[in-house]
Residue, then its C-alpha position, 0 to 999 in steps of 0.5 A: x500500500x502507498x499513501x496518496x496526497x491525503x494520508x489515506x491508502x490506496x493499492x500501488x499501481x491503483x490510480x488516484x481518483x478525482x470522485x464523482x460530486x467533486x468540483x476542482x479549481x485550479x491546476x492539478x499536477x501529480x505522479x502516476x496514473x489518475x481517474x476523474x470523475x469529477x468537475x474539473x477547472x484547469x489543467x492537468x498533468x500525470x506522468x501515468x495514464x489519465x482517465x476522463x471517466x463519463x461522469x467527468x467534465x474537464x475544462x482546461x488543457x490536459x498532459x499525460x502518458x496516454x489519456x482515455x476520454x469517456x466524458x466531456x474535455x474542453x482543452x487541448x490534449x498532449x499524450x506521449x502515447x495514445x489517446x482514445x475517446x470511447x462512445x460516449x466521450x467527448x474532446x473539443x480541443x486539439x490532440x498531439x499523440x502517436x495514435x489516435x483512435x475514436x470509437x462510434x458515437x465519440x465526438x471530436x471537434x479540433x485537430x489531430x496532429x500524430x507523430x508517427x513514421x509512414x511505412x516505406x512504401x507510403x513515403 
């Protein structure tokens, strides 16, 4: 078990979480993984994956190492990995990843740019 910022415990390798009914003002920044179910205002950096769950509504600019998108973004996205927006997610903003994928039903309103190398015969 580690203890999160809090004093509390949580299993290591378990995300930290934003619970559902919060409202957050500010920059949220921190090591690991993190799931927000939250209402979040500003930006937000993890070094570890970063879940945007359903009930979750961020405005502000994300960073991470790869970003799961099931609620509302307003902000523009960076990921060193992939980004991935499910059905029922919702990003406006541009993205900056190295995959890229959008489930039926996910919306985009922005840009992509990816980095990524063409095979042989494409470039």
């Amino acid at each position: 078990m580690v203890k999160d910022s809090t004093g509390g415990q949580r299993a290591q390798g378990e995300p930290a979480v934003l619970g559902q009914g919060l409202r957050v003002v500010g920059r949220v920044r921190g090591e690991g993984d993190l799931r927000v179910e939250a209402q979040v205002d500003g930006d937000i950096t993890v070094s570890g994956q970063l879940l945007v769950a359903g009930s979750a509504r961020i405005t502000g600019a994300v960073a991470a190492e790869s970003v799961i998108v099931s609620g509302l973004l307003e902000g523009d996205v960076n990921a060193n990995g992939s980004v991935a927006i499910e059905a029922a997610g919702k990003v406006r903003g541009d993205i900056h990843a190295s995959e890229v994928s959008l489930e039926d039903g996910g919306g985009l309103e922005g840009s992509i740019e990816a980095d990524f190398e063409l095979p042989e015969e494409l470039a």
